[in-house]
C-alpha positions in Angstrom: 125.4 108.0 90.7 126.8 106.4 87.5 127.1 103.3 88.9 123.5 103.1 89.5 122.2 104.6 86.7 120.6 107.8 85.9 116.9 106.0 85.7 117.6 104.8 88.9 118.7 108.0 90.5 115.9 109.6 89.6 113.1 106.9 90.9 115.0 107.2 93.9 115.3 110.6 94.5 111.6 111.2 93.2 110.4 108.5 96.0 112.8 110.1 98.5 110.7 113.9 97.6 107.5 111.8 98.4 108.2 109.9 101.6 109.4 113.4 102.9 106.1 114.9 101.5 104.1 111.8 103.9 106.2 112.3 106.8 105.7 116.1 106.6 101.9 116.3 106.6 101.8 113.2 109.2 101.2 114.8 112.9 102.1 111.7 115.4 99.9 111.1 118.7 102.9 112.6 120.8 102.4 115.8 118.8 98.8 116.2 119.3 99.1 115.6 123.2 102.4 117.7 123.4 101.1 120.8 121.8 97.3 121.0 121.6 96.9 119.9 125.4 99.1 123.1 125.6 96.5 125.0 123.7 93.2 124.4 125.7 
C-alpha cells in the first residue's frame, strides 16, 4: 500500500465498494429465466 500511495489506495478501494454496489443490484438474463420461470 505504501508503494502506491495512500491517495491512491483509497480511490481504489472506494471504486472497488462501487463496482461491487453495480454488480449487486445488476440481475443478469440467466437470473430472471433461472428463477422467475420457476416462480410462475
Amino acid at each position: 500500500m505504501e508503494a502506491l500511495g495512500t491517495d491512491f489506495m483509497k480511490t481504489y478501494i472506494n471504486r472497488k465498494k462501487e463496482e461491487w454496489a453495480e454488480y449487486h443490484d445488476f440481475i443478469s438474463s440467466w437470473e430472471i429465466e433461472k428463477y422467475l420461470k420457476e416462480v410462475n
